[in-house]
C-alpha positions in Angstrom: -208.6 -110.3 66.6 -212.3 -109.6 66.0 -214.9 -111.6 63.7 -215.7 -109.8 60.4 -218.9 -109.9 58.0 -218.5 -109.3 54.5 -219.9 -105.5 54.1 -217.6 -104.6 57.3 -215.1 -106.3 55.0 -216.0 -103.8 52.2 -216.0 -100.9 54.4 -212.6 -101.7 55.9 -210.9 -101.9 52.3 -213.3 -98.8 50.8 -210.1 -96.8 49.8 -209.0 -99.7 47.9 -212.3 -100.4 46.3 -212.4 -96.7 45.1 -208.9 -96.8 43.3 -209.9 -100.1 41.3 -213.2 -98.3 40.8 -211.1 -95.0 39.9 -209.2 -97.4 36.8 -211.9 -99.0 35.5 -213.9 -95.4 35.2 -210.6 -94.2 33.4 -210.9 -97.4 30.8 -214.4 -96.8 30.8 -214.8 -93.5 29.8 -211.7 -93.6 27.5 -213.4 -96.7 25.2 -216.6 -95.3 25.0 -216.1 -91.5 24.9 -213.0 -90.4 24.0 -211.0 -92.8 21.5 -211.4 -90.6 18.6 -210.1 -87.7 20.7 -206.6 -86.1 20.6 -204.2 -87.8 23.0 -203.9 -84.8 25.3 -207.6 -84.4 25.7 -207.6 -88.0 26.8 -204.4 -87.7 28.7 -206.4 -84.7 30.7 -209.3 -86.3 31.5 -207.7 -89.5 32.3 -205.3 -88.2 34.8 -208.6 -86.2 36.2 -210.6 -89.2 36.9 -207.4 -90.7 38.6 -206.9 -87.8 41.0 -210.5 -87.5 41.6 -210.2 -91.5 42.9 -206.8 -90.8 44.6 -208.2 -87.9 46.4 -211.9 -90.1 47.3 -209.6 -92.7 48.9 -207.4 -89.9 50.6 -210.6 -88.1 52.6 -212.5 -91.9 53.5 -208.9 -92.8 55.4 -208.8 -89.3 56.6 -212.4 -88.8 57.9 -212.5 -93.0 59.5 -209.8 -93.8 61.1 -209.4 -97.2 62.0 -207.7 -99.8 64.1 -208.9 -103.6 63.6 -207.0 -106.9 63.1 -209.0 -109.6 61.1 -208.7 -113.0 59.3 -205.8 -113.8 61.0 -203.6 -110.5 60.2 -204.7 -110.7 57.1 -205.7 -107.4 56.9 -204.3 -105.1 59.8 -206.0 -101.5 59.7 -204.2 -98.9 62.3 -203.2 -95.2 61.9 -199.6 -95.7 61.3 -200.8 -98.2 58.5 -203.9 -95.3 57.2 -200.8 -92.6 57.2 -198.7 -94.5 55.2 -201.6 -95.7 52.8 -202.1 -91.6 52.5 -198.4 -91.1 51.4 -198.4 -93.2 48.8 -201.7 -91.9 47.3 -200.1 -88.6 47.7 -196.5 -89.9 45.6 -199.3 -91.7 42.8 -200.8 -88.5 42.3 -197.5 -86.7 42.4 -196.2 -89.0 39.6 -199.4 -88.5 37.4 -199.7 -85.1 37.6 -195.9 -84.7 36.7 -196.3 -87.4 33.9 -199.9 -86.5 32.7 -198.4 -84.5 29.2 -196.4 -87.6 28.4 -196.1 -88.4 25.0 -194.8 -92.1 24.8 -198.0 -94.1 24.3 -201.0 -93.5 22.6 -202.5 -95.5 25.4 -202.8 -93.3 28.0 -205.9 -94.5 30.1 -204.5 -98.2 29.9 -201.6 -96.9 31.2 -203.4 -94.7 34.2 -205.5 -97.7 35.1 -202.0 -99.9 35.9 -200.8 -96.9 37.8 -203.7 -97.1 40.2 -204.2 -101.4 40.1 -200.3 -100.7 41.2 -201.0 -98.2 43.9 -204.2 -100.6 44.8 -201.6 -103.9 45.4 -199.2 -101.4 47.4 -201.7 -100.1 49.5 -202.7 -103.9 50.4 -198.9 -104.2 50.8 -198.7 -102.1 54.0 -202.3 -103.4 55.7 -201.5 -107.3 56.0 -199.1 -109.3 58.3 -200.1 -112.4 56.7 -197.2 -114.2 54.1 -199.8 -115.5 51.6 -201.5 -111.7 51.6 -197.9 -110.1 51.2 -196.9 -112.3 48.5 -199.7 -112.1 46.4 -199.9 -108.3 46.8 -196.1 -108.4 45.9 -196.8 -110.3 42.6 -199.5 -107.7 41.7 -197.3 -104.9 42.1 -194.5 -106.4 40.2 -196.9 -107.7 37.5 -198.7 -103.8 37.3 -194.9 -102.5 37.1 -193.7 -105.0 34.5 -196.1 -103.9 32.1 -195.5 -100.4 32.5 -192.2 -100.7 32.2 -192.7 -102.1 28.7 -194.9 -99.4 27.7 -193.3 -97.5 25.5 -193.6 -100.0 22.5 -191.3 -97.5 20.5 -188.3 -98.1 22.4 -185.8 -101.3 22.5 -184.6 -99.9 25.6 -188.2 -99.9 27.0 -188.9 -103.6 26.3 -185.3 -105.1 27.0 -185.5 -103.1 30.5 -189.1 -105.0 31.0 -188.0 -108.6 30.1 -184.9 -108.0 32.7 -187.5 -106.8 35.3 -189.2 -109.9 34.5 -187.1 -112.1 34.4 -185.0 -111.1 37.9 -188.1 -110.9 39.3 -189.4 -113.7 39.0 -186.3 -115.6 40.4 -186.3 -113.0 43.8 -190.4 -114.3 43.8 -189.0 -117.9 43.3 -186.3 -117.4 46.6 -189.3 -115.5 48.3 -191.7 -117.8 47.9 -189.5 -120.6 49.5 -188.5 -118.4 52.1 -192.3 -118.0 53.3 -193.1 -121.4 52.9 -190.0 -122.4 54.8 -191.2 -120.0 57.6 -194.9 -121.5 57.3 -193.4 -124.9 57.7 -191.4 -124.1 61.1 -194.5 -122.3 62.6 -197.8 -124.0 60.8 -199.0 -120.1 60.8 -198.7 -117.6 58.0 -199.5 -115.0 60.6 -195.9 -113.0 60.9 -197.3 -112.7 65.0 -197.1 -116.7 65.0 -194.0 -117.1 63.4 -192.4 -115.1 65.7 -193.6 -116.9 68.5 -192.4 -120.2 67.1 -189.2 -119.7 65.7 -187.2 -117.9 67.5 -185.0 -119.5 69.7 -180.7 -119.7 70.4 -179.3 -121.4 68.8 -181.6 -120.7 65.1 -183.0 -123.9 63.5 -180.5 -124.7 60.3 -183.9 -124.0 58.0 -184.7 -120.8 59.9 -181.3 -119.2 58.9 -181.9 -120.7 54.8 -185.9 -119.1 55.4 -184.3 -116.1 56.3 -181.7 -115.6 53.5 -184.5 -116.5 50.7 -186.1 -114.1 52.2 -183.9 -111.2 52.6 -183.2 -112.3 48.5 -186.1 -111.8 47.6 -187.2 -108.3 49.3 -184.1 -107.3 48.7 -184.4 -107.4 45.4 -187.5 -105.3 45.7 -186.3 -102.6 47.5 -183.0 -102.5 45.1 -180.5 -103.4 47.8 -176.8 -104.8 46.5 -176.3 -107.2 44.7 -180.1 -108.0 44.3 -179.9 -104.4 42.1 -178.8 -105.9 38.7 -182.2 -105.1 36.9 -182.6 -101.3 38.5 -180.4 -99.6 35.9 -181.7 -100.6 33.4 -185.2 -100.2 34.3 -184.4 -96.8 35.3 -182.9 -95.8 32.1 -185.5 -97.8 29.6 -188.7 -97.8 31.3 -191.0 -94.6 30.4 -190.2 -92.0 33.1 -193.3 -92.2 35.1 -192.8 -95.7 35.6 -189.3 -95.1 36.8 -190.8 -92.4 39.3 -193.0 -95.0 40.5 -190.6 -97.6 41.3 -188.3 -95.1 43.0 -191.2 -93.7 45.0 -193.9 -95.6 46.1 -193.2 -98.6 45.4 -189.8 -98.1 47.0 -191.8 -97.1 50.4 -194.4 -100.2 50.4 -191.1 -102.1 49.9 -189.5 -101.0 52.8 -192.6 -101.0 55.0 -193.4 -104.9 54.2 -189.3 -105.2 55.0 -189.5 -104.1 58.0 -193.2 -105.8 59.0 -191.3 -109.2 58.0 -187.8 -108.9 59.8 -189.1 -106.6 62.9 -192.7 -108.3 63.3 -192.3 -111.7 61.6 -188.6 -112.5 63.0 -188.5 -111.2 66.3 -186.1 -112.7 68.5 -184.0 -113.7 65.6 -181.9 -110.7 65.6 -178.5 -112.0 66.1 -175.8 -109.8 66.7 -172.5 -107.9 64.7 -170.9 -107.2 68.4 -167.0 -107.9 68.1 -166.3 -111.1 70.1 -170.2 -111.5 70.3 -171.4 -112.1 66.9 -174.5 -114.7 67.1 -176.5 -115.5 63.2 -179.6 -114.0 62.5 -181.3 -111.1 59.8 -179.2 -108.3 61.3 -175.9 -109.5 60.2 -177.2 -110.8 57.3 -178.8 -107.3 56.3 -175.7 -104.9 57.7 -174.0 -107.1 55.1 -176.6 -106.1 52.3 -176.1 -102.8 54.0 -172.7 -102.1 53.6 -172.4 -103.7 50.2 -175.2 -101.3 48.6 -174.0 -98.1 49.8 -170.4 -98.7 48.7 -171.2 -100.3 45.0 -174.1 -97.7 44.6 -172.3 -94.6 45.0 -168.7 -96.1 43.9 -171.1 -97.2 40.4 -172.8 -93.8 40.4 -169.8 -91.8 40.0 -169.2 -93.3 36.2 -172.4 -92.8 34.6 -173.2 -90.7 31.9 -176.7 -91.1 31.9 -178.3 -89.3 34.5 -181.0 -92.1 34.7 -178.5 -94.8 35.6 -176.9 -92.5 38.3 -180.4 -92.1 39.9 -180.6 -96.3 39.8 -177.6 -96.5 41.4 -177.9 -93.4 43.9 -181.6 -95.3 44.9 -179.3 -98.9 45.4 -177.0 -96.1 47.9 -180.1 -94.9 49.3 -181.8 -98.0 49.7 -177.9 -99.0 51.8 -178.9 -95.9 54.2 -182.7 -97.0 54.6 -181.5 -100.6 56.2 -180.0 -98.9 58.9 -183.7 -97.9 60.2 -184.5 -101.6 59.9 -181.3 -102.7 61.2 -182.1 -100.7 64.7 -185.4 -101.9 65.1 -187.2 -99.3 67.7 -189.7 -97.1 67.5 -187.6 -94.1 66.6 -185.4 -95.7 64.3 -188.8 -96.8 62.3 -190.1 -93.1 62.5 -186.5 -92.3 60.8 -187.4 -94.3 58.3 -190.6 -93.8 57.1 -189.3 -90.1 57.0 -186.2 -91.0 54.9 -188.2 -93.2 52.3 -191.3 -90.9 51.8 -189.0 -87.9 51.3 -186.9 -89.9 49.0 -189.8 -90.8 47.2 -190.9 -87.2 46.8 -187.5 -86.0 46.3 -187.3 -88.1 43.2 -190.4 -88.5 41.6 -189.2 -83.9 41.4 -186.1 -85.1 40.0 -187.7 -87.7 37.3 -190.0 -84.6 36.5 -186.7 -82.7 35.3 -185.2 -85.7 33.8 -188.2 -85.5 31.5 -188.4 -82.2 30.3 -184.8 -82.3 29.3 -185.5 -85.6 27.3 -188.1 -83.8 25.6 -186.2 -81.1 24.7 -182.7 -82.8 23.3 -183.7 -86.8 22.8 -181.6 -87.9 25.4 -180.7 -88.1 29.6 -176.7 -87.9 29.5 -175.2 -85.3 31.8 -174.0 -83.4 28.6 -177.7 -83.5 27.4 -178.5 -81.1 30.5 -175.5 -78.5 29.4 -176.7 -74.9 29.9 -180.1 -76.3 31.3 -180.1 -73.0 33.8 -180.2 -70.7 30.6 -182.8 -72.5 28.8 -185.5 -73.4 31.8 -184.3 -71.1 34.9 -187.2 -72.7 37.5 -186.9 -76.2 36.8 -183.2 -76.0 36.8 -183.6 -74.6 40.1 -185.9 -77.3 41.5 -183.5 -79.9 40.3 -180.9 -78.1 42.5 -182.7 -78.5 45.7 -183.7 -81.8 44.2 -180.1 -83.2 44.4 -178.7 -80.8 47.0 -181.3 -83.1 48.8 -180.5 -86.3 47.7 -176.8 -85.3 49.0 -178.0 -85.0 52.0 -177.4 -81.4 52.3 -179.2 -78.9 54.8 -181.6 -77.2 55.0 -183.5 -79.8 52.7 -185.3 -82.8 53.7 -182.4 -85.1 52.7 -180.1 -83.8 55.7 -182.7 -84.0 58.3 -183.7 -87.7 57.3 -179.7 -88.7 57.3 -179.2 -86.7 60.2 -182.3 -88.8 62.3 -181.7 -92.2 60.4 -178.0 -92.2 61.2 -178.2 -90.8 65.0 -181.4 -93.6 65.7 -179.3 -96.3 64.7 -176.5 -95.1 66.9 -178.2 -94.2 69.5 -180.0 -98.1 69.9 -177.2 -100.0 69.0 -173.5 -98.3 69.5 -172.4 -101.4 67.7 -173.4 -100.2 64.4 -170.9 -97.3 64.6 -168.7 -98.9 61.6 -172.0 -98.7 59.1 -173.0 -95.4 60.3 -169.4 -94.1 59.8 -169.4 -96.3 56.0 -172.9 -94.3 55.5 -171.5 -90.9 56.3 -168.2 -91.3 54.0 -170.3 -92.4 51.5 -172.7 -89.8 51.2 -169.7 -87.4 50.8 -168.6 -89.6 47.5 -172.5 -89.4 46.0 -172.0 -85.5 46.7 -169.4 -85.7 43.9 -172.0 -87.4 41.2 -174.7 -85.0 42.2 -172.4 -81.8 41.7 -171.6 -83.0 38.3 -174.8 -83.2 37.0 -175.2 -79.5 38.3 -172.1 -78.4 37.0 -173.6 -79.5 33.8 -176.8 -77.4 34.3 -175.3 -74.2 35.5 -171.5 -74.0 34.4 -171.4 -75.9 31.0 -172.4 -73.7 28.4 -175.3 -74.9 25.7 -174.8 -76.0 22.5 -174.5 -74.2 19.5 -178.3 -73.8 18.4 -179.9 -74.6 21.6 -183.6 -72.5 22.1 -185.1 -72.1 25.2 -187.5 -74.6 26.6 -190.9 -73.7 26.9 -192.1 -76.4 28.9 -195.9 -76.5 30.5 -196.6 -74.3 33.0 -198.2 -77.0 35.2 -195.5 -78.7 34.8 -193.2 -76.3 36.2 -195.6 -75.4 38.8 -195.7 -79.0 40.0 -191.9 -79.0 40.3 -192.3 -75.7 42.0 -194.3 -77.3 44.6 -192.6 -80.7 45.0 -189.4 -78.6 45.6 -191.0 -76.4 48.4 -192.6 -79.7 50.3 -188.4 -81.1 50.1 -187.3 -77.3 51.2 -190.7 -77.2 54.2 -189.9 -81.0 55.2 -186.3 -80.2 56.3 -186.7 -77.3 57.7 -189.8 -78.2 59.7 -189.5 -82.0 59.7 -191.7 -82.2 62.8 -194.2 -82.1 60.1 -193.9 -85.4 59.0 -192.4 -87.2 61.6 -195.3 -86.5 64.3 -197.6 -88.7 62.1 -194.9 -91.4 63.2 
């Protein structure tokens, strides 16, 4: 813990301070320069300016490492934390540059500028082991994402998705909220290094186990875990398709980080135990629970959807069944697992929400039957949404099989008695195999319908895809890549 003066204060949140900076340069220079212009030409230089700040922020954390500890954990700056600040700059820009030829608002800049106040509350997220800090920066995020969720003012879908979001939100913030200050109380520290040290103990204070269900309510619902998952189809299918890339991606990995900071960090020592004939109460029953219920209702709920929105909503509430395992194990190399499996995934599907697009702009909707004869009309993006869900299967040589592969072996390999979830994990992925294949059945048996042209999407575009597909393809065959940053 070290002493900290204001303008060391600045220095140490720089990366921040050049995001915010970033939006309100994108608002700026959209009021006073370009509001007459066309909507691309302020789409353009909009997205620009963004990158430009995403890519500032990148090289400072790059070029300054740091490792400090200050204000009572209130900010906690090491390299793990800088490398996984980078990564979800690196999914923002991802996202923007696959979104930036939207056409759903005429807003585009206001738009941007939530992106990056979002990517701001995230990256605050990740560097704080203080309750107050993570709550607030939670309540930013899910504020940033309400709004864009509503964007697209010329869809029902878009604002009924929203006022869902915000609604189940602000109960999980609600059973959060008392969960923290539950912890607070039994500890007299918001510091998740002081709680631990207080509240542990066998058997668990009565309020410790109620603090720690509010609380696994609460992130659970941010991470879209069963049955906390009740607003992610619907957000998937209404919001604008950037947004939903978002959620899926980065927010997805600062929600997992901050889950694992809080159960691992913050209630340490009040583990219990799923041993037959030794169960004891604590977070990890409580979570395999969560566990188990996600990936069966996720994929079993996947396999009936039409919309290939809704099946990527309940594929993430699978996904996010697989990711608990890597919490669930708590060591070192089950955490690596996991920061692999949920940055992948985020890549993985911001590709996939890319291809979702283009074939919304090209026939008006996102069913399966919508992408018939996809192949024949736009060969390389229907080829990247292969790999995209081959992926997402969890089959090799992509990143999706590796991250399985490590995620599922770590959590075997530190606790044997997790051998039922990891066995529930593996059937399960074979059932979402089905889902996946039907979707590219529909792109490369089905036939087109009478009529349909060939889509000339945007080069970019497709070169984008191109390139997100290669880092899936590169990350599973060389995932060392990734992982030594772990």
């Amino acid at each position: 813990m070290i002493s900290v003066n204001y303008l060391d204060l600045l220095r140490l949140i720089l990366p921040e301070t050049i995001i915010v900076l970033a939006a309100l340069c994108v608002l700026t220079v959209d009021l006073m320069f370009l509001r007459a212009s066309e909507s691309r030409l302020r789409s353009s230089v909009g997205a620009a300016l963004s990158l430009i700040g995403c890519a500032a922020a990148i090289t400072w954390i790059v070029l300054t490492p740091q490792s400090v500890n200050i204000l009572d954990g209130t900010l906690v700056l090491t390299p793990l934390v800088q490398r996984i600040q980078v990564a979800l700059l690196v999914l923002t820009m991802l996202t923007i540059v696959t979104f930036s030829r939207s056409r759903f608002t005429r807003h585009v800049c206001e738009y941007l500028a939530l992106t990056l106040l979002a990517t701001v509350s995230m990256m605050l997220l990740v560097s704080t082991q203080n309750l107050l800090v993570i709550f607030l920066s939670l309540e930013m995020l899910s504020l940033s994402l309400y709004i864009l969720t509503a964007f697209n003012k010329g869809s029902v879908r878009s604002s009924e998705a929203a006022l869902k979001y915000f609604l189940f939100g602000g109960i999980s913030a609600a059973f959060l909220l008392f969960g923290f200050s539950l912890l607070y109380g039994l500890s007299n520290s918001t510091n998740l290094l002081a709680v631990t040290a207080n509240v542990h103990g066998d058997p668990l204070d009565p309020l410790l186990i109620v603090a720690m269900v509010m609380v696994v309510v609460g992130l659970g619902f941010k991470v879209a875990a069963a049955p906390f998952h009740f607003w992610a189809p619907d957000v998937y299918q209404g919001a604008p398709v950037s947004t939903a890339a978002l959620i899926a991606s980065s927010s997805k990995v600062a929600g997992f980080f901050v889950l694992y900071q809080v159960m691992v960090v913050g209630l340490a020592g009040a583990e219990g135990s799923t041993v037959w004939h030794g169960y004891s109460a604590g977070w990890v029953p409580m979570l395999a629970i969560v566990a188990a219920v996600s990936m069966v209702l996720g994929n079993l709920a996947a396999i009936v959807q039409s919309s290939v929105r809704r099946l990527l909503a309940y594929s993430a509430v699978a996904h996010a069944g697989y990711m608990l395992l890597g919490v669930l194990s708590n060591t070192e190399q089950s955490f690596s697992a996991l920061m692999y499996y949920v940055i992948t995934y985020g890549l993985t599907v911001v590709g996939a929400f890319g291809v979702v697009a283009m074939v919304e702009e090209a026939t008006g909707g996102d069913t399966i039957s919508d992408f018939a004869g996809f192949s024949q009309r736009a060969p390389i993006p229907s080829f990247c949404m292969l790999i995209f869900l081959l992926s997402l299967a969890g089959i090799p040589p992509f990143a999706g099989f590796f991250a399985k592969f490590f995620l599922f072996s770590s959590a075997l390999i530190s606790t044997p008695a997790f051998l039922w979830l990891v066995i529930l994990a593996i059937a399960m992925s074979a059932v979402s195999l089905y889902y996946y294949l039907k979707v590219l059945k529909s792109i490369y048996v089905a036939g087109h319908h009478a009529g349909a042209t060939l889509i000339s999407g945007s080069y970019f575009r497709e070169a984008v895809l191109c390139v997100i597909a290669f880092g899936v393809v590169l990350l599973g065959c060389a995932p060392d890549l990734l992982l030594r940053w772990f």
